[in-house]
VOZADO-350191 format. One record per atom (N, C-alpha, C, O, CB): x, z, y; residue number from 1. Coordinates in pm, 1 decimal, padded with zeros to 6 digits. Glycine has a CB too. Example, Ala and Ser with C-alpha at 12.3 -4.5 7.8 and 13.67 -1.06 7.14 Angstrom:
<recs>
+----------+----------+----------+------+
:       xx :       zz :       yy : resi :
+----------+----------+----------+------+
:  01319.0 :  00780.0 : -00569.0 :    1 :
:  01230.0 :  00780.0 : -00450.0 :    1 :
:  01320.0 :  00780.0 : -00330.0 :    1 :
:  01423.6 :  00846.5 : -00331.9 :    1 :
:  01130.8 :  00904.6 : -00447.3 :    1 :
:  01285.0 :  00708.0 : -00225.0 :    2 :
:  01367.0 :  00714.0 : -00106.0 :    2 :
:  01290.0 :  00787.0 :  00003.0 :    2 :
:  01340.9 :  00803.9 :  00113.8 :    2 :
:  01408.4 :  00572.5 : -00059.8 :    2 :
+----------+----------+----------+------+
</recs>
This chain:
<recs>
+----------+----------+----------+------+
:       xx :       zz :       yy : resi :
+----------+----------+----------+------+
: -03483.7 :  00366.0 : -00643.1 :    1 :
: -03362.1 :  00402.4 : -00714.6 :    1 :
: -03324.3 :  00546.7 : -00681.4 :    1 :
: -03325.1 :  00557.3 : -00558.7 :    1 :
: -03246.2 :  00305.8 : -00678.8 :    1 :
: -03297.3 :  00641.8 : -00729.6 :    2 :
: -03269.8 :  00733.6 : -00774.6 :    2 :
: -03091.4 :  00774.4 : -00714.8 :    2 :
: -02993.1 :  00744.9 : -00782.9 :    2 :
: -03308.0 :  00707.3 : -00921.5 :    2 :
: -03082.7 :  00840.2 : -00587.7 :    3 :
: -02893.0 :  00814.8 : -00579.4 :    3 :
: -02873.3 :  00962.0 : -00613.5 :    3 :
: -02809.0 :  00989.7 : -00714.8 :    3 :
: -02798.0 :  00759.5 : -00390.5 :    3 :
: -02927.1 :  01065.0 : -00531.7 :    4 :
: -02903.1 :  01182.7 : -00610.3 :    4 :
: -02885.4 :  01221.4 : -00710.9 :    4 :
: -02982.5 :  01239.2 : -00784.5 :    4 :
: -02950.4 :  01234.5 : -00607.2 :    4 :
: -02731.8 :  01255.2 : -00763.1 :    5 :
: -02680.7 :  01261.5 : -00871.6 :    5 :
: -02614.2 :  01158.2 : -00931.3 :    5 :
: -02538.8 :  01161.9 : -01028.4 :    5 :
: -02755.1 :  01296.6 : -00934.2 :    5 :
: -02650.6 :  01061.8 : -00861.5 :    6 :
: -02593.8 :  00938.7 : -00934.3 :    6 :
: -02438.6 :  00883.6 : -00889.9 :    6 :
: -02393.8 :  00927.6 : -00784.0 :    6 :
: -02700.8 :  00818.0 : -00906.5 :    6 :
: -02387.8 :  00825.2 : -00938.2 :    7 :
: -02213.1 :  00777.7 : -00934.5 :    7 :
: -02197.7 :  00642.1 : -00852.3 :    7 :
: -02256.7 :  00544.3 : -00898.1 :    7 :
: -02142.0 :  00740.8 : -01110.5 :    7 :
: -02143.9 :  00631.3 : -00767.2 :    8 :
: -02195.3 :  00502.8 : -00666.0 :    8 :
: -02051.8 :  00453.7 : -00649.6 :    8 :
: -01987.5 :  00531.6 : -00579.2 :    8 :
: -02285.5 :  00545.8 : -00495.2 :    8 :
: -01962.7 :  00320.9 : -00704.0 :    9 :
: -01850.7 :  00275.7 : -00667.4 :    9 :
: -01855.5 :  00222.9 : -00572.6 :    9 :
: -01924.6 :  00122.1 : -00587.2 :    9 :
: -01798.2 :  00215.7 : -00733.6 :    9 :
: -01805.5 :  00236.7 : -00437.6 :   10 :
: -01791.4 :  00167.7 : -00302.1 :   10 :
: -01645.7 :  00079.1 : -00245.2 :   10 :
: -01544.0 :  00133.7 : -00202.5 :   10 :
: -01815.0 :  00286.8 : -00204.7 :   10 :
: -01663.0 : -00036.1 : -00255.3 :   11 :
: -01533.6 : -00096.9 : -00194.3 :   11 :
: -01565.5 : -00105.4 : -00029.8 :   11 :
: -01680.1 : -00106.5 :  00015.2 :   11 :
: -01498.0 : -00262.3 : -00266.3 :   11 :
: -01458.9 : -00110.4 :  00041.8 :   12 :
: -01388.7 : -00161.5 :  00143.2 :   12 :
: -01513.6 : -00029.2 :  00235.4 :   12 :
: -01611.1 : -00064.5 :  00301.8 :   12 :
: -01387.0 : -00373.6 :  00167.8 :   12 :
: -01477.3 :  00095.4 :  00215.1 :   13 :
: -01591.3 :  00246.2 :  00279.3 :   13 :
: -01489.4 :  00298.6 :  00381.7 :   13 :
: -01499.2 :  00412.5 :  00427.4 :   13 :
: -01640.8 :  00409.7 :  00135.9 :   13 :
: -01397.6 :  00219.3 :  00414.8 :   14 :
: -01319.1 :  00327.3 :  00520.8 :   14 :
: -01380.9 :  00255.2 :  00648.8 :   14 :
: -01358.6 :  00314.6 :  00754.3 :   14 :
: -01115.9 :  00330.8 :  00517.8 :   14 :
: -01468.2 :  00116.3 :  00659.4 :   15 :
: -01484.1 :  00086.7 :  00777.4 :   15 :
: -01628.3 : -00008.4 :  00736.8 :   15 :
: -01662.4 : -00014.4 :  00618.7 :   15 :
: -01342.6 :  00018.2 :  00850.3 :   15 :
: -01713.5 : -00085.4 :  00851.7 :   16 :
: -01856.0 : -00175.7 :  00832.7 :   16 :
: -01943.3 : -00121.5 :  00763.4 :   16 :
: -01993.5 : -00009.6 :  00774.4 :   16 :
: -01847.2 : -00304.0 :  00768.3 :   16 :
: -01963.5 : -00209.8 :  00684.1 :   17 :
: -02090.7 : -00223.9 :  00566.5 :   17 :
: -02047.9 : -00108.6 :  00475.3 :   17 :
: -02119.6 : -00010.4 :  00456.5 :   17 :
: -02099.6 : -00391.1 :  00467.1 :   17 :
: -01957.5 : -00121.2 :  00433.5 :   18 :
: -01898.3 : -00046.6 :  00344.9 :   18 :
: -01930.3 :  00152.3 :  00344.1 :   18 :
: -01992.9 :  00228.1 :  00270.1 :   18 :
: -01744.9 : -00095.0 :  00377.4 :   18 :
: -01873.9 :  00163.6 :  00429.3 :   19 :
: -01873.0 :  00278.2 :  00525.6 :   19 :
: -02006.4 :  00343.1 :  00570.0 :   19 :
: -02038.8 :  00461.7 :  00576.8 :   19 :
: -01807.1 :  00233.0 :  00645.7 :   19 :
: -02066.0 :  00242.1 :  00595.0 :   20 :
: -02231.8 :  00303.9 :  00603.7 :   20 :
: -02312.6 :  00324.1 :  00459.1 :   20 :
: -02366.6 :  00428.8 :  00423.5 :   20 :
: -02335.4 :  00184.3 :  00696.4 :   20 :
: -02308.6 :  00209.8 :  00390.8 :   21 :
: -02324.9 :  00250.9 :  00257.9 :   21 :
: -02300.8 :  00395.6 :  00191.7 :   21 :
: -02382.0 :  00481.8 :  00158.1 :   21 :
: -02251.0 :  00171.2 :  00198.6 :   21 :
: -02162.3 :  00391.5 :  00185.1 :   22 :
: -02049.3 :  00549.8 :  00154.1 :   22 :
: -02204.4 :  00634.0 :  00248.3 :   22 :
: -02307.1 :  00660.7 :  00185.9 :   22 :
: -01799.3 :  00560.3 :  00284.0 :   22 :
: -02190.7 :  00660.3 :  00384.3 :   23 :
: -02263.8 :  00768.4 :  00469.5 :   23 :
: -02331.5 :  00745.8 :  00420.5 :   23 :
: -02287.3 :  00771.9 :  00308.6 :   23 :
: -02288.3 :  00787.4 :  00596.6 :   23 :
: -02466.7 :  00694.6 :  00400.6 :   24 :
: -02581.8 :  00696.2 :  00374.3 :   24 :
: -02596.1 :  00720.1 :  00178.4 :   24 :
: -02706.3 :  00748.1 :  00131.3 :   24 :
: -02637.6 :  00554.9 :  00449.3 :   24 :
: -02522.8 :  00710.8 :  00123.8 :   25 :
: -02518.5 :  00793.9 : -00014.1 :   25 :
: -02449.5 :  00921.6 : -00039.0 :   25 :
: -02467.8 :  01012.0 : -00120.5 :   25 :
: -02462.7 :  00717.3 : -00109.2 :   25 :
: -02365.0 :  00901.9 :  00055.5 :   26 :
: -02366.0 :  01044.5 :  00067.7 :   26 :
: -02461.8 :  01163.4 :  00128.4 :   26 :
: -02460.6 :  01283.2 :  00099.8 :   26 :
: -02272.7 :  01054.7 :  00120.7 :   26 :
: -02540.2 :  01096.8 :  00215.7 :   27 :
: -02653.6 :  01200.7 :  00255.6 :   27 :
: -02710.7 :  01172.1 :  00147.6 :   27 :
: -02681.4 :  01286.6 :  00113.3 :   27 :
: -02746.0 :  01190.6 :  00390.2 :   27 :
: -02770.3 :  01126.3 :  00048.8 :   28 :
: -02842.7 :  01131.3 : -00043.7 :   28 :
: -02793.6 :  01183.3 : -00179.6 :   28 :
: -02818.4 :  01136.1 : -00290.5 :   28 :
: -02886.2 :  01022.3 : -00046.1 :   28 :
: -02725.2 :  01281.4 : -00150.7 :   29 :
: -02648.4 :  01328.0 : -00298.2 :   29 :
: -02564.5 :  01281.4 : -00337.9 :   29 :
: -02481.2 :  01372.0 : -00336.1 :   29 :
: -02701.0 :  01325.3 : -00404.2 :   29 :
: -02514.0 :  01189.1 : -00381.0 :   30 :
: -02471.5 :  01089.5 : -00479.7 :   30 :
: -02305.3 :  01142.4 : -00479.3 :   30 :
: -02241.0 :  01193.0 : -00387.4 :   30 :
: -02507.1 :  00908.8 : -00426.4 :   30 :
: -02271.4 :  01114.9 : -00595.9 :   31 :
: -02101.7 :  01141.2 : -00624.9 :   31 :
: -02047.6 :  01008.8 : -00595.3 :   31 :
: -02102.7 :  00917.2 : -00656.4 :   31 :
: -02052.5 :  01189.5 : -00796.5 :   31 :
: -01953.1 :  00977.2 : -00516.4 :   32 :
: -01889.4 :  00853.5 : -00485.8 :   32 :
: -01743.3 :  00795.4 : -00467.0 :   32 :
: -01674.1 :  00823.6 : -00369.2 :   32 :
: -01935.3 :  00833.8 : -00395.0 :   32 :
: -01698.9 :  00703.9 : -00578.8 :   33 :
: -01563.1 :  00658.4 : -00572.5 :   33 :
: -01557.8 :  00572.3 : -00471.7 :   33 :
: -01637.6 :  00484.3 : -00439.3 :   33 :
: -01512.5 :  00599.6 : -00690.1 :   33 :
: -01469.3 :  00601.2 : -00430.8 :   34 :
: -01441.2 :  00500.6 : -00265.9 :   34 :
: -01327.3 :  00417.8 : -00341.7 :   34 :
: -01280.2 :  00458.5 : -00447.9 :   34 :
: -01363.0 :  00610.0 : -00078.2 :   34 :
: -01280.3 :  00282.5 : -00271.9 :   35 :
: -01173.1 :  00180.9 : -00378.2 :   35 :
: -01192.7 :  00120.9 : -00205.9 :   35 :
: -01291.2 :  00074.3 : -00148.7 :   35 :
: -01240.7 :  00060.1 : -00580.8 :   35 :
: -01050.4 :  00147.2 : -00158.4 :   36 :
: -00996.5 :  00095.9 : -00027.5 :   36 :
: -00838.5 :  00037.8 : -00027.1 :   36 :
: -00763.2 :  00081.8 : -00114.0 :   36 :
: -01007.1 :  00218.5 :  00075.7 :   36 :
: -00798.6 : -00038.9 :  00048.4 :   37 :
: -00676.5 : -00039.0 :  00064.1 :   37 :
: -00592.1 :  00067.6 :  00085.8 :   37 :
: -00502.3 :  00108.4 :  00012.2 :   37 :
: -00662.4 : -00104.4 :  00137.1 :   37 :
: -00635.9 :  00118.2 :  00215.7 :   38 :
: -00582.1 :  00201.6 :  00265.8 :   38 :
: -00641.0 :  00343.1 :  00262.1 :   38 :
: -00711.4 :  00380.8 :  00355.8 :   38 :
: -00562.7 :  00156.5 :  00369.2 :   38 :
: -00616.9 :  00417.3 :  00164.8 :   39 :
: -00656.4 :  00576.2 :  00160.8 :   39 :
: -00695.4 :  00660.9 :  00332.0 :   39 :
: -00617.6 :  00711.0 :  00413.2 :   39 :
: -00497.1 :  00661.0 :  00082.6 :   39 :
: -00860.2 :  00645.7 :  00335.7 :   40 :
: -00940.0 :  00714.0 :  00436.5 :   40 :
: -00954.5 :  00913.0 :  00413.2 :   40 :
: -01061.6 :  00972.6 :  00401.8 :   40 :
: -01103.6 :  00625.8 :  00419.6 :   40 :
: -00859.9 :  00956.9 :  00412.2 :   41 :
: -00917.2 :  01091.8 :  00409.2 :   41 :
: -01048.7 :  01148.7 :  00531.6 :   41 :
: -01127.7 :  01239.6 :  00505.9 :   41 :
: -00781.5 :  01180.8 :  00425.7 :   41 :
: -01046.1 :  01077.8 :  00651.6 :   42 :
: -01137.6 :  01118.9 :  00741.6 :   42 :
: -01309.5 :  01065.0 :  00684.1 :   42 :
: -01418.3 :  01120.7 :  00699.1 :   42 :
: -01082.1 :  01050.5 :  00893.7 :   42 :
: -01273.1 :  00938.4 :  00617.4 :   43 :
: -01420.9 :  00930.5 :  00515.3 :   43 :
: -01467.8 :  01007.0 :  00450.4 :   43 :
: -01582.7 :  01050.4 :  00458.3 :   43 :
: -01431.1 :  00856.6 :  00424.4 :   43 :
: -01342.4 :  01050.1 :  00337.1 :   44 :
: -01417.4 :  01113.4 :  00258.2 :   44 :
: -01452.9 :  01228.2 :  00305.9 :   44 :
: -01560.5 :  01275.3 :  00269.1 :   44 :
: -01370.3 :  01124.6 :  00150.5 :   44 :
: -01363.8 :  01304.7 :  00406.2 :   45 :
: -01476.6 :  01421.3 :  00438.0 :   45 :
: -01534.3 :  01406.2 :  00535.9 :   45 :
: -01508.0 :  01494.8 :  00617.2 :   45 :
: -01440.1 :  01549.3 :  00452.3 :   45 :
: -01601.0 :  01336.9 :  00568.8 :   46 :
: -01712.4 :  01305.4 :  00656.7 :   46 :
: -01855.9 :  01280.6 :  00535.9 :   46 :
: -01971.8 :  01310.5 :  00564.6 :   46 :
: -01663.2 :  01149.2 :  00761.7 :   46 :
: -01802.0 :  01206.3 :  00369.6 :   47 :
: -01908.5 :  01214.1 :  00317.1 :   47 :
: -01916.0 :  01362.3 :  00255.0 :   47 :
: -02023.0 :  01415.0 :  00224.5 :   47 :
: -01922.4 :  01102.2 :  00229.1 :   47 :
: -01819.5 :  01409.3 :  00243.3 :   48 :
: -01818.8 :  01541.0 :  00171.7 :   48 :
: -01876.8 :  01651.4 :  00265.0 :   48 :
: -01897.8 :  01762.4 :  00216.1 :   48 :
: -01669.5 :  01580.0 :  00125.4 :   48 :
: -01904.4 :  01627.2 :  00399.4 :   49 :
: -01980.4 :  01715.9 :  00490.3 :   49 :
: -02132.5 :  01612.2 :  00517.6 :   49 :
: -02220.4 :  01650.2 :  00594.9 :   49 :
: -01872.4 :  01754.0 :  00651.7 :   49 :
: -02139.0 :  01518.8 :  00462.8 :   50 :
: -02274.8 :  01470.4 :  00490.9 :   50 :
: -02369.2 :  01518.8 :  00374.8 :   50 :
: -02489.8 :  01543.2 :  00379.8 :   50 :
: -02276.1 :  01309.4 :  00504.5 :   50 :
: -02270.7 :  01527.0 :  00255.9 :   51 :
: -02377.6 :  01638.2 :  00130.3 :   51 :
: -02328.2 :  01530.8 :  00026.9 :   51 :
: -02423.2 :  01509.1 : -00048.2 :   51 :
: -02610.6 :  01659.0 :  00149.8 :   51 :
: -02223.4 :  01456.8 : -00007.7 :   52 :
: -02177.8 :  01385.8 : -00124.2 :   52 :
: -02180.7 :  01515.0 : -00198.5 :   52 :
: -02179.9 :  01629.9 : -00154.4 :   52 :
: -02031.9 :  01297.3 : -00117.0 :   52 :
: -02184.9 :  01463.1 : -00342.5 :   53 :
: -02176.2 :  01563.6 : -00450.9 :   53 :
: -01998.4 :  01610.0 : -00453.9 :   53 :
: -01952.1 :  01724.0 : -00459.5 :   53 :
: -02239.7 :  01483.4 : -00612.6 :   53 :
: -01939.1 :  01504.1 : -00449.0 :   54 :
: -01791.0 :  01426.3 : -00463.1 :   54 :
: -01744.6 :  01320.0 : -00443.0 :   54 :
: -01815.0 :  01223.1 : -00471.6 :   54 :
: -01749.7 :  01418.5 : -00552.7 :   54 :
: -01612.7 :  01297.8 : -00387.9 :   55 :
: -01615.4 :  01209.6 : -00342.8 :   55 :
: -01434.3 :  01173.9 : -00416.7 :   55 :
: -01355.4 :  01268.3 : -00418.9 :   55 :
: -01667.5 :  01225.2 : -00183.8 :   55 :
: -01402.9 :  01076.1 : -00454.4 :   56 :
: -01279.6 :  01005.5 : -00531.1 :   56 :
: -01219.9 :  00880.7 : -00475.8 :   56 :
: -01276.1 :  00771.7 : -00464.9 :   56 :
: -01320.4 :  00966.6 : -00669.6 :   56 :
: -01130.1 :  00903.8 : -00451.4 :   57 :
: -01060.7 :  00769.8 : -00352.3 :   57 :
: -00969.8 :  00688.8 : -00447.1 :   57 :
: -00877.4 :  00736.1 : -00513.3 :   57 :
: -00949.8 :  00828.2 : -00206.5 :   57 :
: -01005.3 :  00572.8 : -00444.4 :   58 :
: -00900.2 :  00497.4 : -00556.0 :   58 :
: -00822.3 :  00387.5 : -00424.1 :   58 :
: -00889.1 :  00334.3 : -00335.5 :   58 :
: -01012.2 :  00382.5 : -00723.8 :   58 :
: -00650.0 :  00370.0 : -00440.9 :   59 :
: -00607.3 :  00304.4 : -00343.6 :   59 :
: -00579.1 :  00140.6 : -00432.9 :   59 :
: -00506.0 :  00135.7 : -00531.8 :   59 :
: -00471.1 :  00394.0 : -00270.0 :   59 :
: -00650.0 :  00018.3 : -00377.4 :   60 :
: -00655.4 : -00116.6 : -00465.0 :   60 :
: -00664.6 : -00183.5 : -00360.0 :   60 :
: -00745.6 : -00149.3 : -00273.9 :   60 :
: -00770.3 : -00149.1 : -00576.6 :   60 :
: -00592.3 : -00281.7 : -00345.3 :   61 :
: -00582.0 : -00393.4 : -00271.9 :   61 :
: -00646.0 : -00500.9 : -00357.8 :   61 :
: -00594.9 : -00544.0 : -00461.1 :   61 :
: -00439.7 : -00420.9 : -00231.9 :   61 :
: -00799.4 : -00553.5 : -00290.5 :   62 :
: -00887.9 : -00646.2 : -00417.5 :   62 :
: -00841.2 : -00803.3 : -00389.8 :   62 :
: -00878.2 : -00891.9 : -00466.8 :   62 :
: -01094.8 : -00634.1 : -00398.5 :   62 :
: -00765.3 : -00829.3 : -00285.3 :   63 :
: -00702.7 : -00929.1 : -00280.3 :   63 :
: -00651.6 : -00997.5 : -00410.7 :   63 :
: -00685.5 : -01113.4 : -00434.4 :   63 :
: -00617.0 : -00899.8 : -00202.3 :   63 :
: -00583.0 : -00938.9 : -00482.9 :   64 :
: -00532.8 : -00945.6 : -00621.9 :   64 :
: -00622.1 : -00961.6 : -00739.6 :   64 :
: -00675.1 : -00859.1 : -00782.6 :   64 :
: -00464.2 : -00834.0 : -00645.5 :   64 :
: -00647.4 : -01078.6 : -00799.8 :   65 :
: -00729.1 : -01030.0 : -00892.8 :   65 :
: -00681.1 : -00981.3 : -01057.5 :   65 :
: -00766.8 : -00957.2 : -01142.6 :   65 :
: -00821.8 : -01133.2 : -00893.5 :   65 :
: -00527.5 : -00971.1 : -01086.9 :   66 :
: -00497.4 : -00885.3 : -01156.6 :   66 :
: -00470.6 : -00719.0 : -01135.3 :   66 :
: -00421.1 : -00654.2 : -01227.5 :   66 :
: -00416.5 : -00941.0 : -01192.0 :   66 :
: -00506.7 : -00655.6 : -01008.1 :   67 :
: -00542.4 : -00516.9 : -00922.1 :   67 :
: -00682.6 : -00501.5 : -00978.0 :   67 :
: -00701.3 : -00397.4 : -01041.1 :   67 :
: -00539.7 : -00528.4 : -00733.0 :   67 :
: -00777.2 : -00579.2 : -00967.5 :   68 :
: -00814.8 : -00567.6 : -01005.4 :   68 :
: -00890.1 : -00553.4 : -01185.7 :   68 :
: -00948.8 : -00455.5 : -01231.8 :   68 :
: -00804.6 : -00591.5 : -00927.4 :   68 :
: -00867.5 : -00657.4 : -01240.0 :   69 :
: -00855.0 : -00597.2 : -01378.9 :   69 :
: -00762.5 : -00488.6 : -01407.5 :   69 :
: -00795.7 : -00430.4 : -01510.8 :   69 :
: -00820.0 : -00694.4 : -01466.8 :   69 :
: -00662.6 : -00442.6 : -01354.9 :   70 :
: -00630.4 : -00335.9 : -01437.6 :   70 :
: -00688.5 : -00181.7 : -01342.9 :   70 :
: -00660.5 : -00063.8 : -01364.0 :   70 :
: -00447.4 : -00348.4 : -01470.7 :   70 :
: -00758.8 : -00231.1 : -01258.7 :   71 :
: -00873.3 : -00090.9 : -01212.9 :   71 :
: -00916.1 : -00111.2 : -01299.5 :   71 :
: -00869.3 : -00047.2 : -01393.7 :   71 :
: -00980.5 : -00069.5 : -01091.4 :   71 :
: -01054.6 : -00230.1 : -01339.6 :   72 :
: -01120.0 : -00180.4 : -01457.8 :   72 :
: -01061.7 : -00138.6 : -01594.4 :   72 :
: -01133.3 : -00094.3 : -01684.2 :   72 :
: -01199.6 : -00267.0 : -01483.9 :   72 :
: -00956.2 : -00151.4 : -01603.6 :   73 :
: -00959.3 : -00128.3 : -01760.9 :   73 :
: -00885.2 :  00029.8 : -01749.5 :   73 :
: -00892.1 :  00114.9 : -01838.1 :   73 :
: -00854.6 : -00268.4 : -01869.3 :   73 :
: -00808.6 :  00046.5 : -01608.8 :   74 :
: -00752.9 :  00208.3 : -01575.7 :   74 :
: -00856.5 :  00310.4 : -01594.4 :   74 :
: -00850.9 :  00426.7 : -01634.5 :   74 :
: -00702.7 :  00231.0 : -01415.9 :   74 :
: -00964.4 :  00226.2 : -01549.7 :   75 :
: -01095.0 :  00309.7 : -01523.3 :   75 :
: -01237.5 :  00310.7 : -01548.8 :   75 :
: -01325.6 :  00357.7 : -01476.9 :   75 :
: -01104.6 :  00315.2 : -01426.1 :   75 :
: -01252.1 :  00232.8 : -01699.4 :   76 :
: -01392.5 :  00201.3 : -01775.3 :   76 :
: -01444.3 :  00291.4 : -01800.6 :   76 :
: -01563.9 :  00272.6 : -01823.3 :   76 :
: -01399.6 :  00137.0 : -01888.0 :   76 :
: -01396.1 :  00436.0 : -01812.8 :   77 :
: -01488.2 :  00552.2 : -01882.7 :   77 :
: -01535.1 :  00602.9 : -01744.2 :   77 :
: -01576.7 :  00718.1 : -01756.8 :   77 :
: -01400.7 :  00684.4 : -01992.7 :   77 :
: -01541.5 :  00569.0 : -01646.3 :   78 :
: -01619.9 :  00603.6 : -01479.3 :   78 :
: -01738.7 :  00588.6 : -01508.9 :   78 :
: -01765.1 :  00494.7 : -01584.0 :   78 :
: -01591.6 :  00502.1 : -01337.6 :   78 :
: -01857.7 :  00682.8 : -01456.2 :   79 :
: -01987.6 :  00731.9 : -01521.6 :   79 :
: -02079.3 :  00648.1 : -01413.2 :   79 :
: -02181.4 :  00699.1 : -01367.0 :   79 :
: -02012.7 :  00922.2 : -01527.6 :   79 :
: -02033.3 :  00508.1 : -01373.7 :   80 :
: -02096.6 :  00476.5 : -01221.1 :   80 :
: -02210.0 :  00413.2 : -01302.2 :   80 :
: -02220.8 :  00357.3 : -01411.4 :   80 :
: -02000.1 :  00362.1 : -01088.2 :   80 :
: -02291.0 :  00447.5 : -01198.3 :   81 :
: -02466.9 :  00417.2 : -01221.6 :   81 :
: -02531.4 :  00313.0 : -01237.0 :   81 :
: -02653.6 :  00317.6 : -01251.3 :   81 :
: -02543.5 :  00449.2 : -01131.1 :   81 :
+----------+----------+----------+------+
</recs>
C-alpha cells in the first residue's frame, strides 16, 4: 500500500495503537486527520516533525453514535484513501 501522499483517518492517535499508527504514517508521508476526544497538539507535531505531509485534528467523542454520523456527513468530501 502506497501511504506517501495518501490521506489516512486515525481515531483515538493521541495515545496506544492509535498513536503509533499516526507515527508510523507519518514517517511515511502521508497527510493525516487525527479524530480524538481530546485535542493532542503535542501529536500532531510530533507527526508534523516525523515528515507528515499534514496533519488535521477533528475533536469527536465516538462514544456517541449520532457524533458520529454527523462527522460523516460534516465531513464526506475528506480525500481519505
Amino acid at each position: 500500500m502506497k501511504v506517501q501522499g495518501s490521506h489516512f483517518l486515525i481515531t483515538g492517535s493521541n495515545r496506544g495503537i492509535g498513536q503509533a499508527v499516526a507515527f508510523e504514517a507519518a514517517r511515511r508521508g502521508a497527510t493525516l486527520h487525527l479524530v480524538n476526544r481530546t485535542l493532542s497538539p503535542e501529536v500532531k507535531s510530533k507527526c508534523l516533525e516525523l515528515g507528515a505531509k499534514d496533519v488535521v485534528e477533528y475533536q469527536l467523542d465516538l462514544a456517541e453514535r449520532k457524533n458520529i454520523e454527523r462527522f460523516l456527513t460534516d465531513h464526506a468530501h475528506l480525500p481519505i484513501d
